[in-house]
Biotite code that builds the C-alpha atoms (Angstrom):
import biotite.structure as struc

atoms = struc.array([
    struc.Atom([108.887, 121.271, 118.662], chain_id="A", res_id=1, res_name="UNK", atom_name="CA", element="C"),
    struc.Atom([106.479, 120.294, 116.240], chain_id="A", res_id=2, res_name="UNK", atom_name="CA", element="C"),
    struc.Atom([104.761, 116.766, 115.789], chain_id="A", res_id=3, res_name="UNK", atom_name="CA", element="C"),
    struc.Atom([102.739, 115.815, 112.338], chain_id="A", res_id=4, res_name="UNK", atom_name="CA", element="C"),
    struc.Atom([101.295, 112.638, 111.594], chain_id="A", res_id=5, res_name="UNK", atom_name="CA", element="C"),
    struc.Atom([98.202, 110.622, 110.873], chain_id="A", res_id=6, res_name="UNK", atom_name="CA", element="C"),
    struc.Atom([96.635, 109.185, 113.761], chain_id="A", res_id=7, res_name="UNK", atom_name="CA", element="C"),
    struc.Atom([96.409, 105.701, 115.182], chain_id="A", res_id=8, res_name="UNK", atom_name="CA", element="C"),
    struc.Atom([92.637, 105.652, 116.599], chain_id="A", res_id=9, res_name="UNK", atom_name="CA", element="C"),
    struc.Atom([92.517, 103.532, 119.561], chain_id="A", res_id=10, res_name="UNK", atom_name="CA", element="C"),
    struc.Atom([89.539, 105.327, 120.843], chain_id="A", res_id=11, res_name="UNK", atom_name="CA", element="C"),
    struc.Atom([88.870, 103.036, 123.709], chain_id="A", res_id=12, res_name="UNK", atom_name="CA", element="C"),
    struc.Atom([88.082, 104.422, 127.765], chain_id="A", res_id=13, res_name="UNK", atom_name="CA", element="C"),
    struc.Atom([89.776, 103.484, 130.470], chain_id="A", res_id=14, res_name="UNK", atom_name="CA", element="C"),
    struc.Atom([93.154, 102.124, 128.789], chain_id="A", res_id=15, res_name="UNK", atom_name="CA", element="C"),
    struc.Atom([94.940, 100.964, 131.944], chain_id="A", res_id=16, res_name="UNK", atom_name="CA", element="C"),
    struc.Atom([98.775, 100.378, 132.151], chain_id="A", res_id=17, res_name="UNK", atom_name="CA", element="C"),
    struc.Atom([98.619, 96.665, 132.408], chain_id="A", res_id=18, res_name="UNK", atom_name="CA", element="C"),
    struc.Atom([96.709, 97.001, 129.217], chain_id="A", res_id=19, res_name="UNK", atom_name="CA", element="C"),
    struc.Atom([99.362, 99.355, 127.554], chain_id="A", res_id=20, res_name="UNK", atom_name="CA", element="C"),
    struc.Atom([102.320, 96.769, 129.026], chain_id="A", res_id=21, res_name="UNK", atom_name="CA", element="C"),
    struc.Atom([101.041, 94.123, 131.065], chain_id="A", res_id=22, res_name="UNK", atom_name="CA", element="C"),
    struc.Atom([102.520, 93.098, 134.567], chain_id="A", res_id=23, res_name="UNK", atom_name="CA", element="C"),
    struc.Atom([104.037, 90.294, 133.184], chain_id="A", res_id=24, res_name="UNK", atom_name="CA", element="C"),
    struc.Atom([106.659, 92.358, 130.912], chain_id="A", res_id=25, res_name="UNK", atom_name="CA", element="C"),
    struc.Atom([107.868, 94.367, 133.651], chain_id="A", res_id=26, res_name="UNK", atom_name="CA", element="C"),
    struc.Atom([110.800, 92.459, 134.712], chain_id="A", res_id=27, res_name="UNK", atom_name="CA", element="C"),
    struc.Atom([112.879, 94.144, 132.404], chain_id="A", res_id=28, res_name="UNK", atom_name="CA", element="C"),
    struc.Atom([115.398, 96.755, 133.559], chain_id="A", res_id=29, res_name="UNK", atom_name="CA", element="C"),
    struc.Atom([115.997, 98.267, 130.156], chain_id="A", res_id=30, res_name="UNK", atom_name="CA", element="C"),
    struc.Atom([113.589, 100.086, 128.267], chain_id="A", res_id=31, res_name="UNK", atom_name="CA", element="C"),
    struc.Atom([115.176, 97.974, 125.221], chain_id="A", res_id=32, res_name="UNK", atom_name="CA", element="C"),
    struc.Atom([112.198, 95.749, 123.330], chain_id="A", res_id=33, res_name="UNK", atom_name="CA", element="C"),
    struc.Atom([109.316, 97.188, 125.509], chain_id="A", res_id=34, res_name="UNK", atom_name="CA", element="C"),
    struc.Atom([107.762, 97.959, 122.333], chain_id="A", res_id=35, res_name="UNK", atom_name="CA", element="C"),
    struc.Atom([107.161, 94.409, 121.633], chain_id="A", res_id=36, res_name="UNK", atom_name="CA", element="C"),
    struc.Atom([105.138, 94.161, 124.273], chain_id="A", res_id=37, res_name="UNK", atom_name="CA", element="C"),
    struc.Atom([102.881, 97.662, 123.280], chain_id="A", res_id=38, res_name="UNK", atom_name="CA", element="C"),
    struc.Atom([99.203, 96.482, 124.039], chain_id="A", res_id=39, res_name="UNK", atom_name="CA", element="C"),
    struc.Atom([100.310, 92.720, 124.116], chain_id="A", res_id=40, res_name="UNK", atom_name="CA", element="C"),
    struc.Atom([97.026, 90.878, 124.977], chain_id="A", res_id=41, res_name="UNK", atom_name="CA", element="C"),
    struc.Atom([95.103, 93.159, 122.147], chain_id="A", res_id=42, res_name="UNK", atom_name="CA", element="C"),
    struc.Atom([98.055, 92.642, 119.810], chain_id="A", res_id=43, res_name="UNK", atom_name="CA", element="C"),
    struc.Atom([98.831, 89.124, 119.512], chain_id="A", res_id=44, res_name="UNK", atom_name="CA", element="C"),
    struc.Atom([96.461, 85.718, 119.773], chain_id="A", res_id=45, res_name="UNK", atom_name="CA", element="C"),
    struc.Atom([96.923, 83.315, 122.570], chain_id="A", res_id=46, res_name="UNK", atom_name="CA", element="C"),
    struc.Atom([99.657, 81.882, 120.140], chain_id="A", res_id=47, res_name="UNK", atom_name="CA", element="C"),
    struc.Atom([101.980, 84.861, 119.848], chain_id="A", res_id=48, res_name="UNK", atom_name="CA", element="C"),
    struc.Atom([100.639, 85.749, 116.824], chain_id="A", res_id=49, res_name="UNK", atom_name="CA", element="C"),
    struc.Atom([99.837, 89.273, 115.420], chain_id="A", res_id=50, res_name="UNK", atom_name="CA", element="C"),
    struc.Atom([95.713, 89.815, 115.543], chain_id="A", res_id=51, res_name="UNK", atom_name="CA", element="C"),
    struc.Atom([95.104, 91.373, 111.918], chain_id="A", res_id=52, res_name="UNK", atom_name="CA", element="C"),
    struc.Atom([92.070, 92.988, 113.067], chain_id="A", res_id=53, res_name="UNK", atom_name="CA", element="C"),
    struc.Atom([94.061, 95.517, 116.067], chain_id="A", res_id=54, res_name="UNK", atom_name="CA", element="C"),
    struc.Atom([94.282, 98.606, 114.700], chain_id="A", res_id=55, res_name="UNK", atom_name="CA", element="C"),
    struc.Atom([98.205, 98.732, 115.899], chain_id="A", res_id=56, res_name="UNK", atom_name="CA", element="C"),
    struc.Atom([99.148, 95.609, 113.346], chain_id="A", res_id=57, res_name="UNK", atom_name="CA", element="C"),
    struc.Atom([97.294, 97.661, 110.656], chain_id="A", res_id=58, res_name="UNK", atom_name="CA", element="C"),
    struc.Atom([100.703, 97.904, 107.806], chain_id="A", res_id=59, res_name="UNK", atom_name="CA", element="C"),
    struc.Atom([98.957, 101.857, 107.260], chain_id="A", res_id=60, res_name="UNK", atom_name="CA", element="C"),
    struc.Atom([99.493, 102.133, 110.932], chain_id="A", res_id=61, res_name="UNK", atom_name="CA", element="C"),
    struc.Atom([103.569, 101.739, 110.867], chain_id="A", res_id=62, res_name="UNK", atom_name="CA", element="C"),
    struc.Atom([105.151, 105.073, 111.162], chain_id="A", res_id=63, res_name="UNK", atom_name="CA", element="C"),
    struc.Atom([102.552, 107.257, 112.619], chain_id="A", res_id=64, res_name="UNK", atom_name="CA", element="C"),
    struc.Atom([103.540, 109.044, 115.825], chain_id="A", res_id=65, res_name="UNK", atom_name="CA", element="C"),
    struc.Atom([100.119, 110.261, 117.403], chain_id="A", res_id=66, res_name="UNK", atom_name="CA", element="C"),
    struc.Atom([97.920, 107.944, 119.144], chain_id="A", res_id=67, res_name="UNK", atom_name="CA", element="C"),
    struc.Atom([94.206, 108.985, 119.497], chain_id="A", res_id=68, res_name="UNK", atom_name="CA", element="C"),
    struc.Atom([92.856, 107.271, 122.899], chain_id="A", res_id=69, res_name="UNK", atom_name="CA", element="C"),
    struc.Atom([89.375, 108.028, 124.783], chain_id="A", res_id=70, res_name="UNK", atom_name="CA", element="C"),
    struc.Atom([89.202, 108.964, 128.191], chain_id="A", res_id=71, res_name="UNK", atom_name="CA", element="C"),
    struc.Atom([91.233, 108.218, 131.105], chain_id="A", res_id=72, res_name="UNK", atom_name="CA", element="C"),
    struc.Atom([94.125, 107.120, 129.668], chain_id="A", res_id=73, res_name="UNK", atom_name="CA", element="C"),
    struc.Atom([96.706, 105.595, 131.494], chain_id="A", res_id=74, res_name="UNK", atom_name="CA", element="C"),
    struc.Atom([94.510, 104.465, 134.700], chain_id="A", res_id=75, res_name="UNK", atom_name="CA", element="C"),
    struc.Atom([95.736, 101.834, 137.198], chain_id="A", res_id=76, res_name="UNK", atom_name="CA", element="C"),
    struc.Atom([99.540, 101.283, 138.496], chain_id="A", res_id=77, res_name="UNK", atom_name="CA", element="C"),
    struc.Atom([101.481, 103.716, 138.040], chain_id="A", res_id=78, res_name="UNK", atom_name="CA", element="C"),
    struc.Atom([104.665, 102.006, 135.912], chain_id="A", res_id=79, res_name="UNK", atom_name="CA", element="C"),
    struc.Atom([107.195, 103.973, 133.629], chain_id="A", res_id=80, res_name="UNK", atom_name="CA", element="C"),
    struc.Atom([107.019, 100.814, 131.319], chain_id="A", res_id=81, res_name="UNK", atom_name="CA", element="C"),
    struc.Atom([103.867, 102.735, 129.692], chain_id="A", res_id=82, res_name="UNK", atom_name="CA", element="C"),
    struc.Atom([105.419, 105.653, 128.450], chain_id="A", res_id=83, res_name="UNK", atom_name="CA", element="C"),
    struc.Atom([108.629, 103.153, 127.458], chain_id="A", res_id=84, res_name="UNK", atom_name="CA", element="C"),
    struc.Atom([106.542, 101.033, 125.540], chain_id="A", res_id=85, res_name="UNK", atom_name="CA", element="C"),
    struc.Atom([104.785, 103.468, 123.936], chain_id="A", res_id=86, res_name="UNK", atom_name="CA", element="C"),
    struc.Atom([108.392, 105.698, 122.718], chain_id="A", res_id=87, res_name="UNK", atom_name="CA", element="C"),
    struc.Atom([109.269, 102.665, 122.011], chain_id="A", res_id=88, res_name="UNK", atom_name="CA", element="C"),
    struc.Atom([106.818, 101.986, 119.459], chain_id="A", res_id=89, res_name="UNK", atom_name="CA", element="C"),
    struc.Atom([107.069, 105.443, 117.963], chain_id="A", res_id=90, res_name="UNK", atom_name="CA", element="C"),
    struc.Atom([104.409, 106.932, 119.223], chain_id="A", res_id=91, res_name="UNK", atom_name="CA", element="C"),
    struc.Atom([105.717, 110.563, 120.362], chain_id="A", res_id=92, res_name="UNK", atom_name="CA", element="C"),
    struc.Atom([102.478, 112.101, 121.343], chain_id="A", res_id=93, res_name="UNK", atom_name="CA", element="C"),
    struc.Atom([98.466, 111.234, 122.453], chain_id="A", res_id=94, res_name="UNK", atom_name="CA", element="C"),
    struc.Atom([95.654, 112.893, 122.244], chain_id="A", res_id=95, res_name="UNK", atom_name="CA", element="C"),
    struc.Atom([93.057, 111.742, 124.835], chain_id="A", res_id=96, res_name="UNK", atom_name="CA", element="C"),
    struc.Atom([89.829, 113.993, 126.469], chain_id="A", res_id=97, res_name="UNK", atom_name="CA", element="C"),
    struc.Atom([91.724, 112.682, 129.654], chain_id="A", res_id=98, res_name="UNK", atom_name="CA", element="C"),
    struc.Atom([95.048, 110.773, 131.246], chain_id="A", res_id=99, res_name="UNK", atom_name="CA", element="C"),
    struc.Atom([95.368, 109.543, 134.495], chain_id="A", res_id=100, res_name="UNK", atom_name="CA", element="C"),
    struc.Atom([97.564, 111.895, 136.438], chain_id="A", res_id=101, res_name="UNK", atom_name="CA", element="C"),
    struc.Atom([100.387, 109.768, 137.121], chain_id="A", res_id=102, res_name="UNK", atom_name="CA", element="C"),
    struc.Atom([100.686, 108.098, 133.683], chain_id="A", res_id=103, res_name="UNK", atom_name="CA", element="C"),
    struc.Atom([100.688, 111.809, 132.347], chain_id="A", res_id=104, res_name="UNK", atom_name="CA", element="C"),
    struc.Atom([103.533, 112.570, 135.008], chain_id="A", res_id=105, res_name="UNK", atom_name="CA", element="C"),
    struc.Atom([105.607, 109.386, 133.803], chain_id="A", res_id=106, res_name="UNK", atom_name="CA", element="C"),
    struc.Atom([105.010, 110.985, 129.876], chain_id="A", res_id=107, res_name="UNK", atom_name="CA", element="C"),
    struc.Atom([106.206, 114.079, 130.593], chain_id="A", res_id=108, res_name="UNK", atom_name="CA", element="C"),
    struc.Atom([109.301, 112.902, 131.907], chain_id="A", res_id=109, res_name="UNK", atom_name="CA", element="C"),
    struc.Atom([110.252, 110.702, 129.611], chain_id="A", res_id=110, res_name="UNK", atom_name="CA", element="C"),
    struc.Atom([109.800, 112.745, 126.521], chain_id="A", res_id=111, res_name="UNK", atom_name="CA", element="C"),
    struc.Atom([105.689, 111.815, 125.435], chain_id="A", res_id=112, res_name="UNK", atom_name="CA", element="C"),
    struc.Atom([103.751, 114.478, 124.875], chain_id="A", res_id=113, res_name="UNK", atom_name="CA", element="C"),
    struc.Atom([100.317, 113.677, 126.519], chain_id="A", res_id=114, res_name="UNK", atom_name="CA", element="C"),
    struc.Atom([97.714, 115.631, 124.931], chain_id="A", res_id=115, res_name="UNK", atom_name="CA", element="C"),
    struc.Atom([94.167, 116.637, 126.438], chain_id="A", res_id=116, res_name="UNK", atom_name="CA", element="C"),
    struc.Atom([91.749, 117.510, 123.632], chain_id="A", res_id=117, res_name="UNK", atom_name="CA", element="C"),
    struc.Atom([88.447, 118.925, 124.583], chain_id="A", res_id=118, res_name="UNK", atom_name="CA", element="C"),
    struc.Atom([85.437, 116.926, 123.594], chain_id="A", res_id=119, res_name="UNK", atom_name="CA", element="C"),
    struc.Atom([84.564, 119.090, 120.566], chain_id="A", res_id=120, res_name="UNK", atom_name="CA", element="C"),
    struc.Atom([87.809, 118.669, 119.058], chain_id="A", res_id=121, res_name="UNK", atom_name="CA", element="C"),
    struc.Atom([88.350, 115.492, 119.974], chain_id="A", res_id=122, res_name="UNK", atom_name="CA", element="C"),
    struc.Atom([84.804, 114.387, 117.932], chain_id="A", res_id=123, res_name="UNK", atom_name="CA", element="C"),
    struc.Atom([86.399, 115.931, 114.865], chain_id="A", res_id=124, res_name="UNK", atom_name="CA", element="C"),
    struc.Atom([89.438, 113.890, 114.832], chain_id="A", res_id=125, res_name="UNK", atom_name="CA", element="C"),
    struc.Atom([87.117, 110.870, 115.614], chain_id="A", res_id=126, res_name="UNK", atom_name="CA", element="C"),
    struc.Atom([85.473, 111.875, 112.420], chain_id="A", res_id=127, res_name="UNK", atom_name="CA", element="C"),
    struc.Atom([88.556, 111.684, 110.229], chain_id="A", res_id=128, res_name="UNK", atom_name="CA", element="C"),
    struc.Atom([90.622, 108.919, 111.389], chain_id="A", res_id=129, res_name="UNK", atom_name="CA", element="C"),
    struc.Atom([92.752, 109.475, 107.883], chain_id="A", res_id=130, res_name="UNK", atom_name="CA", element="C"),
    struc.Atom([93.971, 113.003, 108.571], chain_id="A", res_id=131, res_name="UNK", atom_name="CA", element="C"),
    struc.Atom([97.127, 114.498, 109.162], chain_id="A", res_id=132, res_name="UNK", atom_name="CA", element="C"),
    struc.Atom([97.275, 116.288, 112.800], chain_id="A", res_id=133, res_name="UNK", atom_name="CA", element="C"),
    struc.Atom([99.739, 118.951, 113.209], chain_id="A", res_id=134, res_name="UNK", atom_name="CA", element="C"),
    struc.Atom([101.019, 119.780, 116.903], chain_id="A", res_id=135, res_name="UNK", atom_name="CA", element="C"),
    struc.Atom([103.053, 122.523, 117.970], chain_id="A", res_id=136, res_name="UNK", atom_name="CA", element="C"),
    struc.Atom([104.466, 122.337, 121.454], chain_id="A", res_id=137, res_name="UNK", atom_name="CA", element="C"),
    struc.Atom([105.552, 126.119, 121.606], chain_id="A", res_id=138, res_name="UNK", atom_name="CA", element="C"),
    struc.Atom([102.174, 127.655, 121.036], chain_id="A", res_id=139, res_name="UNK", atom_name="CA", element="C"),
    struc.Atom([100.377, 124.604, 122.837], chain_id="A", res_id=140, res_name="UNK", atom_name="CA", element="C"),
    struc.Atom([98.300, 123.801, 119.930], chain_id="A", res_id=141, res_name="UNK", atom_name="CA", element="C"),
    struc.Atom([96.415, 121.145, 117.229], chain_id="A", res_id=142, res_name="UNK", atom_name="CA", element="C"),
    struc.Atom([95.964, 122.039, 114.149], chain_id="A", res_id=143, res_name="UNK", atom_name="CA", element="C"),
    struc.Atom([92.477, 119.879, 113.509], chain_id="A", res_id=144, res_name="UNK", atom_name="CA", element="C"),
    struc.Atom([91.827, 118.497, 110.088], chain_id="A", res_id=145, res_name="UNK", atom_name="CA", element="C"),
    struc.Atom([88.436, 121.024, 109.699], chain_id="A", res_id=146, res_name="UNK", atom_name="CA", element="C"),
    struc.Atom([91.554, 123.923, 109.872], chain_id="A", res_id=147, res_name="UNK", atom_name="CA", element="C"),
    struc.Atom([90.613, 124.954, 113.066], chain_id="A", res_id=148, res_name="UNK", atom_name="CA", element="C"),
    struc.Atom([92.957, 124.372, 116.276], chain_id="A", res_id=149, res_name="UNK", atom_name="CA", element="C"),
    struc.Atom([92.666, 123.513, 119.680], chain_id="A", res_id=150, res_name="UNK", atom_name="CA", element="C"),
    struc.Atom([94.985, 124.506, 122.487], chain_id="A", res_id=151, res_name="UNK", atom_name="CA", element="C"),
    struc.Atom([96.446, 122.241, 125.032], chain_id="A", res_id=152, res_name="UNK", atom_name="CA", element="C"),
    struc.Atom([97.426, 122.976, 128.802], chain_id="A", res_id=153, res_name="UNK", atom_name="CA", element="C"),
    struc.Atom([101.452, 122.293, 129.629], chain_id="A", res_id=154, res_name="UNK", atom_name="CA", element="C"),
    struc.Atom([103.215, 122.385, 132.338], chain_id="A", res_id=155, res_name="UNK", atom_name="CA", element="C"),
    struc.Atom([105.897, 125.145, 132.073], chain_id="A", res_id=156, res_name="UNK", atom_name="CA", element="C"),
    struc.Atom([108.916, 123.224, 133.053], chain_id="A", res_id=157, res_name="UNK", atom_name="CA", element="C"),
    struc.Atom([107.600, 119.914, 130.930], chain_id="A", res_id=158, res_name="UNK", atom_name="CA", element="C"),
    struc.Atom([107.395, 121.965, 128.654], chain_id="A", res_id=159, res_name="UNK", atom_name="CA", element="C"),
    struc.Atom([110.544, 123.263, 128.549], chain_id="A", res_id=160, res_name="UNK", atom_name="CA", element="C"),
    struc.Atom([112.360, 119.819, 129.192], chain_id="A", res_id=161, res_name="UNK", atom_name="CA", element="C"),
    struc.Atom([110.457, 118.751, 126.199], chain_id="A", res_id=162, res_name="UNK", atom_name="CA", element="C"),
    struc.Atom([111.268, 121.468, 123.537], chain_id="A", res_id=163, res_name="UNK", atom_name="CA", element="C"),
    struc.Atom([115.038, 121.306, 124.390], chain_id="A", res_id=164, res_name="UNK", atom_name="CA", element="C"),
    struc.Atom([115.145, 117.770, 125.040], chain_id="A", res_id=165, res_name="UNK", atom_name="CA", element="C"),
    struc.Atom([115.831, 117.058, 128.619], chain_id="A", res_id=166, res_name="UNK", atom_name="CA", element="C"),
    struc.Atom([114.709, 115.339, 131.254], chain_id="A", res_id=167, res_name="UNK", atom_name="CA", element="C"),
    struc.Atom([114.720, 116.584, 134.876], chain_id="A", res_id=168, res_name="UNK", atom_name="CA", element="C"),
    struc.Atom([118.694, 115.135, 135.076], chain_id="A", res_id=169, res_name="UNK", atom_name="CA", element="C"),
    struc.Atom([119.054, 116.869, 131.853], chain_id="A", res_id=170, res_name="UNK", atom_name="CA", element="C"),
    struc.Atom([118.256, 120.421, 133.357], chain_id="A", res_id=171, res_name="UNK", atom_name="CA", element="C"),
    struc.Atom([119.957, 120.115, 136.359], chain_id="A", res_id=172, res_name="UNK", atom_name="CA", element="C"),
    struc.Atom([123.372, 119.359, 134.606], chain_id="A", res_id=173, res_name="UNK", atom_name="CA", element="C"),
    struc.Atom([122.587, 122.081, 132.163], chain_id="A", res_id=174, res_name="UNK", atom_name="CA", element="C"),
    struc.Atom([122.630, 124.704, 135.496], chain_id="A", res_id=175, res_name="UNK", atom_name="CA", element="C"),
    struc.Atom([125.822, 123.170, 136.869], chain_id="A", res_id=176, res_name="UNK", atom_name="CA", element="C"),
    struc.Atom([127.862, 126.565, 136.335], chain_id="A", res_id=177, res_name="UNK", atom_name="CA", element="C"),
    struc.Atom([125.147, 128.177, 137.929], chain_id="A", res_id=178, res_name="UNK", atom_name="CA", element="C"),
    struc.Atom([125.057, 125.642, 140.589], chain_id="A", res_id=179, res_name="UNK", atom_name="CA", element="C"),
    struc.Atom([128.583, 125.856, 141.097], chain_id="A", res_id=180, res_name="UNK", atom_name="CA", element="C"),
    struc.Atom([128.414, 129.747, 141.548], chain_id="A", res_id=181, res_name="UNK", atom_name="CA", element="C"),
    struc.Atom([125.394, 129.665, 143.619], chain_id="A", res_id=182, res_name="UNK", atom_name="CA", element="C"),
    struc.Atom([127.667, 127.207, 146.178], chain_id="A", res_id=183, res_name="UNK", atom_name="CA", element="C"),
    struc.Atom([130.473, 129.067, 145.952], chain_id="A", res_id=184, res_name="UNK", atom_name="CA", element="C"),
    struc.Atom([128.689, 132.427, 147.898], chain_id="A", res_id=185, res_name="UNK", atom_name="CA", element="C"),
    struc.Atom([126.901, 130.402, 150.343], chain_id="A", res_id=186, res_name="UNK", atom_name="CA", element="C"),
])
């Protein structure tokens, strides 16, 4: 699986969930229109309407995939509504020097590829906010825009439920044969 895209630089620290979605959006049961909501209070004026200056309304900004974040990323409650939002949205992977561990967790599963950059590289993506950034799942990697890349640690099995495009349900019901065999000796 391979991810290319510009980047949307939100380079902020300590984005919390109620800032990704906040508390008051969660009554929803669906994921359905959680995008709306992305980053609601930095989004949209006290009248509902779309602050020109957040990088997110930005019309250059529709269509890219990769969010560039600071550190932490992900902090406070731990609610699936992040990750929801944020596929939602489009966004299909973030780079970040950092993610809380439970907002990376909720990623994972739900098919977000969270990205931890080391500071180096993530300085040289902070120093061209225009480029195209290539990422390659398989071989854990960013290509940088300087042509250099970084590598990435994964999880084996998120990684695997990623590139084939399953969640933990997924996988299980992929093994039922084996499953089935498995029960049938015991």
């Amino acid at each position: 699986m391979k991810i290319a895209s510009r980047v949307i630089p939100l380079v902020k620290e300590n984005i919390d969930t109620d800032q990704i979605i906040p508390a008051r959006f969660l009554k929803a049961v669906s994921k359905d229109g959680l995008d709306k909501n992305l980053f609601a209070d930095w989004r949209y004026d006290a009248s509902g309407a779309p602050r020109p200056d957040f990088v997110m309304n930005r019309p250059e900004m529709q269509g890219r995939q990769i969010l560039l974040v600071g550190d932490n990323f992900g902090s406070g409650s731990s609610r699936e509504h992040a990750p929801w939002a944020l596929a939602g949205w489009g966004i299909r992977a973030i780079l970040a020097r950092s993610f809380a561990d439970i907002f990376r967790n909720n990623a994972l599963k739900n098919g977000l590829v969270p990205v931890v950059l080391d500071p180096a590289s993530h300085a040289k993506l902070l120093a061209a906010p225009g480029a195209t950034v290539k990422i390659d799942l398989a071989s854990q990697t960013v290509a940088l825009p300087d042509g250099t890349t970084a590598s990435f640690p994964l999880d084996g099995f998120a990684k695997y439920c990623l590139m084939n495009g399953v969640d933990e349900l997924g996988f299980l019901l992929s093994k039922e044969q084996e499953i089935a065999a498995f029960e049938s000796k015991v």
